[in-house]
Phi, psi and omega in degrees: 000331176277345158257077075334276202307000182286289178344294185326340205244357174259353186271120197268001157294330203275347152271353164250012147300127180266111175303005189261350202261124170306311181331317187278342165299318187273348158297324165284342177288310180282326152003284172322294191294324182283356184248315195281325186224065191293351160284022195259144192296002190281335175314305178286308143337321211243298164274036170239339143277025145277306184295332192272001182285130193299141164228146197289163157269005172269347189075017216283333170198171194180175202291327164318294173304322160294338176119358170315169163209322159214162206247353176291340194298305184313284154012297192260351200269136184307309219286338190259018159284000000 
């Protein structure tokens, strides 16, 4: 588990995460998930309410808010393949 847990700290997504921001819990969540259950289905699951999340037309929230800052990132980033 400890070099699994190394990676976070060579990976340069995880420093441009704001801890105040939900988005950074669910990255310790998939973190979590990937060394405890690594078949699990929450991932995918998990982005596929991100592509389906409504955006208002007044703009009142958005993916921003959550701590997303672009959702294309999610693409490249290891933890979320």
């Amino acid at each position: 588990m400890v070099d699994r847990s190394s990676n976070i700290k060579k990976d340069h997504y995880w420093k441009e995460l704001d801890n105040s921001r939900e988005f950074y819990y669910f990255c310790i969540m998939q973190q979590m998930l990937k060394v405890i259950s690594p078949n699990s289905s929450w991932r995918k699951r998990f982005l596929n309410l991100l592509d389906s999340f409504p955006l208002p037309e007044n703009r009142a929230i958005d993916l921003c808010d959550m701590g997303i800052r672009d959702i294309e990132i999610l693409e490249e980033w290891e933890l979320w393949k």
